[in-house]
C-alpha positions in Angstrom: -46.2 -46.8 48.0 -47.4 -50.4 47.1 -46.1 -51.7 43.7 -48.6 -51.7 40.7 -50.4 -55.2 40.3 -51.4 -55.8 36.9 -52.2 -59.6 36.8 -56.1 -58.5 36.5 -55.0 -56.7 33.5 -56.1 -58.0 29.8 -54.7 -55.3 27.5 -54.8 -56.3 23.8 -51.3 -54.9 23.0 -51.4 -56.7 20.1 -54.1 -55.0 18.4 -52.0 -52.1 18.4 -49.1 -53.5 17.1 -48.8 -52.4 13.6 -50.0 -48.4 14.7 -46.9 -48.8 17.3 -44.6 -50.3 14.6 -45.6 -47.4 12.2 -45.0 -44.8 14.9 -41.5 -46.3 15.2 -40.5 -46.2 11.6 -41.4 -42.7 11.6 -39.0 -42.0 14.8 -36.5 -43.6 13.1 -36.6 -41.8 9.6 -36.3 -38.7 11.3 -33.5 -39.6 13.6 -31.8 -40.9 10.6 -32.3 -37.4 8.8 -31.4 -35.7 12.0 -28.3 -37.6 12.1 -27.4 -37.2 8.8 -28.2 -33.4 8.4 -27.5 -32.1 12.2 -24.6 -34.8 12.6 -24.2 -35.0 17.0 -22.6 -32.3 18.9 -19.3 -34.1 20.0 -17.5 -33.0 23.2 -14.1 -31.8 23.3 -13.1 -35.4 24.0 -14.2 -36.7 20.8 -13.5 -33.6 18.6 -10.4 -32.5 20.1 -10.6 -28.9 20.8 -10.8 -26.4 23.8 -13.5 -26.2 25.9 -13.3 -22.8 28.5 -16.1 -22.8 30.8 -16.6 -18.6 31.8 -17.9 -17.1 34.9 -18.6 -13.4 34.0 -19.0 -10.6 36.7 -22.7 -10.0 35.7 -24.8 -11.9 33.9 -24.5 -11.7 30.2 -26.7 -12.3 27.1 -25.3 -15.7 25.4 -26.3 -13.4 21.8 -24.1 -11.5 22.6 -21.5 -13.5 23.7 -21.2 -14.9 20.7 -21.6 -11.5 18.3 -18.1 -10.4 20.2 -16.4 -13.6 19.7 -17.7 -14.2 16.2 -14.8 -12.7 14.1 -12.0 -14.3 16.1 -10.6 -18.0 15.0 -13.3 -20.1 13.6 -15.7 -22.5 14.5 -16.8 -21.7 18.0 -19.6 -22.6 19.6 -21.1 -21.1 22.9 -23.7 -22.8 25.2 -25.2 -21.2 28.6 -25.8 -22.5 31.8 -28.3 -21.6 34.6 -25.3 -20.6 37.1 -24.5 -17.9 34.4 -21.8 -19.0 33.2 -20.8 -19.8 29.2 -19.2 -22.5 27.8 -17.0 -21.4 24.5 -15.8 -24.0 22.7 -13.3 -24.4 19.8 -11.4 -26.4 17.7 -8.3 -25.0 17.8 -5.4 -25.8 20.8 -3.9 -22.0 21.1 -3.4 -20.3 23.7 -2.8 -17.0 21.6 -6.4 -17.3 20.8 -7.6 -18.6 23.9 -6.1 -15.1 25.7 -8.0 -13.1 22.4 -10.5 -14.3 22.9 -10.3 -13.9 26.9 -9.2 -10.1 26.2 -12.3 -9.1 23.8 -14.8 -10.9 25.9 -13.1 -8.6 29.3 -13.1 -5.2 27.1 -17.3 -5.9 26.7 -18.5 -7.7 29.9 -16.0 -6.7 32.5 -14.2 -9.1 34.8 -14.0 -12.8 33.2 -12.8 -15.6 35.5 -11.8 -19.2 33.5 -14.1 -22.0 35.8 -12.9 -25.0 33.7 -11.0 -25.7 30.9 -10.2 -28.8 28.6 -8.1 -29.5 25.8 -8.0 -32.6 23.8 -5.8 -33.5 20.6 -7.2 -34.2 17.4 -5.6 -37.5 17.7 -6.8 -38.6 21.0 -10.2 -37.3 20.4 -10.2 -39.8 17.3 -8.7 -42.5 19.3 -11.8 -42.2 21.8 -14.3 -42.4 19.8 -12.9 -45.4 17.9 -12.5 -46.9 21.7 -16.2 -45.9 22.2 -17.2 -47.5 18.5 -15.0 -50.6 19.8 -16.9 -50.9 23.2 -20.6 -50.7 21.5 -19.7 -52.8 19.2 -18.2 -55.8 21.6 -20.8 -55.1 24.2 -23.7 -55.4 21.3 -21.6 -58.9 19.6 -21.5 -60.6 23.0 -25.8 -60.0 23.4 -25.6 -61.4 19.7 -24.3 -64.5 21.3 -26.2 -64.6 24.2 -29.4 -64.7 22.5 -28.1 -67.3 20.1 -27.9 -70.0 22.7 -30.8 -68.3 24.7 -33.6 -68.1 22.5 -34.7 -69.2 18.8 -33.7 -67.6 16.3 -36.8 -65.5 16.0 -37.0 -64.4 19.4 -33.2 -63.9 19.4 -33.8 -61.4 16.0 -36.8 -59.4 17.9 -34.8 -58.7 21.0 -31.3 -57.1 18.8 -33.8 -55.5 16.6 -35.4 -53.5 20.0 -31.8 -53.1 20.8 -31.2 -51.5 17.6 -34.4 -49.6 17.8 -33.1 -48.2 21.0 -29.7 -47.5 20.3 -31.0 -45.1 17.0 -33.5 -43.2 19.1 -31.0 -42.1 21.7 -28.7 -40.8 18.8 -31.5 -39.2 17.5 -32.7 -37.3 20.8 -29.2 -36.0 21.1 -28.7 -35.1 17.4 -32.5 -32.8 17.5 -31.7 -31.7 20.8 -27.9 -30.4 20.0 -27.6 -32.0 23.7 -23.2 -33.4 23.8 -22.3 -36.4 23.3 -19.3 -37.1 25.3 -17.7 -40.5 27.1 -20.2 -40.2 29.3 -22.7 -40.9 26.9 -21.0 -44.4 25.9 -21.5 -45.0 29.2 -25.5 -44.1 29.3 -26.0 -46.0 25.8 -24.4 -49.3 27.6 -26.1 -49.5 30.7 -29.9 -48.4 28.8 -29.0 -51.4 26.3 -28.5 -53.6 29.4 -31.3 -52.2 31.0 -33.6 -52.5 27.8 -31.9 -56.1 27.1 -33.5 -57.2 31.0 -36.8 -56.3 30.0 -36.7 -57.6 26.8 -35.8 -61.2 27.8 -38.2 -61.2 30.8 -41.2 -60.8 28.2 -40.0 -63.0 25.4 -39.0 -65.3 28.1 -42.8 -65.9 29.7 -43.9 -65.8 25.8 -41.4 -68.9 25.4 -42.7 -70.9 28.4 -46.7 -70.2 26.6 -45.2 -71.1 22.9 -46.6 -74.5 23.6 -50.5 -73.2 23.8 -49.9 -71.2 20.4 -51.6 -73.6 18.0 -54.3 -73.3 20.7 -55.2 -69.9 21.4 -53.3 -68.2 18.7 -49.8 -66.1 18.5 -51.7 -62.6 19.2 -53.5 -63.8 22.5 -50.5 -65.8 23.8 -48.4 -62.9 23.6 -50.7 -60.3 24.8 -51.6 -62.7 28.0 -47.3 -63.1 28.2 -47.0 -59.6 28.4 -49.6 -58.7 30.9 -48.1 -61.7 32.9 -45.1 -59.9 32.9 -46.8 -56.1 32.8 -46.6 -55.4 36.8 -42.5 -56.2 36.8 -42.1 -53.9 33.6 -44.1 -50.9 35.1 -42.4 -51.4 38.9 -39.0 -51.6 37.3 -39.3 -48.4 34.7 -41.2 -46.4 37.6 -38.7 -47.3 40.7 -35.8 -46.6 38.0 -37.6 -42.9 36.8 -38.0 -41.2 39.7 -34.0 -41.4 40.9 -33.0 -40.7 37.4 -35.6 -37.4 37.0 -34.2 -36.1 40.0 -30.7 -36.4 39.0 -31.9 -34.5 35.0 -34.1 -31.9 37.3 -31.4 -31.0 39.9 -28.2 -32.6 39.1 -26.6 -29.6 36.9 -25.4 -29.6 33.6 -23.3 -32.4 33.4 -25.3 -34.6 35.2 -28.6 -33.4 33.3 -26.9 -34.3 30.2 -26.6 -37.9 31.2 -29.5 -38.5 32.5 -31.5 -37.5 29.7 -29.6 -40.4 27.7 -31.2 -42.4 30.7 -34.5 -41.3 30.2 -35.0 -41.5 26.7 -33.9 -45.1 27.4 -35.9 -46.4 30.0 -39.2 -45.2 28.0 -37.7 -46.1 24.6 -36.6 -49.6 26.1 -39.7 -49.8 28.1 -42.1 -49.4 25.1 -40.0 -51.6 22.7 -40.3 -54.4 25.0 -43.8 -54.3 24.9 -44.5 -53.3 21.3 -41.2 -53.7 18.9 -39.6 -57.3 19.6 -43.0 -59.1 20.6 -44.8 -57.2 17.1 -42.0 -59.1 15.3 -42.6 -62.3 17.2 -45.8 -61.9 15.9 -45.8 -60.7 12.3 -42.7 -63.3 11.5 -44.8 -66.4 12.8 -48.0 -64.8 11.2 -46.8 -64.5 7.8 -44.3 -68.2 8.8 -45.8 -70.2 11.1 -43.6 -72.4 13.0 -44.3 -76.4 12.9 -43.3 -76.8 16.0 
């Protein structure tokens, strides 16, 4: 398949720029509202908790899984998977209720082998996710200091700002989508940051080596024409990076599904932002504060 060309291409991205930036906001208030009321489903490795994973001898209704289990312990949640099997998880490590709740779901659905089972501390499922906050936050300081000695200030405030942007709408997809967060999700958000990052500089990068024709043609044209320069790289890298990462959230099970949705929502979120959120701000700052220089 030959790669998209779009050097022919004169989209006015631009013109769009406030409609795109409006869209945005609104994503962002409703992750924000989805994060504060629906909080995000933590794994047994952040919670702490047991996970049992169930294979039953026949299929069973995940209702009614969790009408038999509802009175015993507290807390549990139950999530199916297309094999058949359940997932039961819980916040308490005891094995007392483990085998309860083993014995009740046998007395209603027959034979019940354990597949998998975790179990993680309070403790170390709060050390994680301070190890995880730790990561995201050294990984997101050093691209602070990058694009200090990189760019200008401006362009160095529109690329963290996409960053930003991208971060919140992953956390968002997971928290309306009850999908778990997990350490594989640290993972996801670190390499889509990198991955949006990359784009990100490409564009303001060919919009830096035009800044000397802005006083000429204008801010909106140089950086529409800069991101059409760039436009056949930023559709051949999203597409070529898509199709591995739909086959791995279409046929790669559960656990793999569940990370490369994070992968997904990231390559279009980072892919659009690059376009639309850091070069809008490039814009609207020298718009409203043109620079003398």
């Amino acid at each position: 398949m030959a790669a998209f060309d779009a050097s022919k291409l004169n989209i006015p991205f631009m013109k769009y720029r406030r409609l795109a930036m409006f869209f945005s906001i609104a994503l962002t208030a409703l992750s924000l509202a989805s994060l504060a009321t629906r909080g995000l489903n933590y794994s047994v490795d952040f919670s702490g908790g047991v996970s049992l994973q169930l294979k039953f001898a026949s299929p069973a209704d995940i209702g009614a899984v969790r009408e038999a289990i509802s009175g015993v312990g507290h807390g549990q949640e139950t999530q199916a998977f297309e094999d058949g099997s359940i997932r039961i998880r819980y916040p308490d490590s005891d094995d007392a209720l483990r085998e309860q709740i083993l014995q009740i779901l046998r007395d209603k659905f027959g034979e019940v082998t354990i597949q998998q089972i975790d179990e993680v501390g309070p403790v170390v499922g709060a050390e994680l996710r301070r190890q995880a906050g730790v990561a995201i936050f050294l990984a997101t300081g050093a691209i602070l200091i990058y694009m200090a000695f990189r760019f200008r200030l401006r362009f160095g405030v529109a690329a963290v700002a996409a960053l930003a942007h991208d971060s919140l709408m992953m956390l968002g997809a997971y928290s309306l989508t009850g999908r778990e967060v997990g350490t594989p999700f640290i993972a996801a958000v670190l390499t889509v940051i990198g991955y949006s990052l990359n784009d990100t500089i490409v564009i303001l990068d060919r919009v830096r080596e035009n800044w000397g024709r802005v006083h000429k043609v204008g801010v909106l044209n140089l950086i529409n024409n800069s991101v059409n320069q760039t436009l056949s790289r930023t559709i051949n890298t999203a597409l070529t990076t898509l199709l591995p990462v739909l086959a791995m959230f279409f046929l790669g099970g559960e656990v793999i599904s569940n990370l490369a949705f994070a992968f997904l929502i990231g390559i279009v979120v980072g892919t659009y932002s690059s376009i639309f959120i850091a070069s809008s701000i490039v814009a609207e700052w020298h718009l409203r504060k043109p620079e003398k220089k």
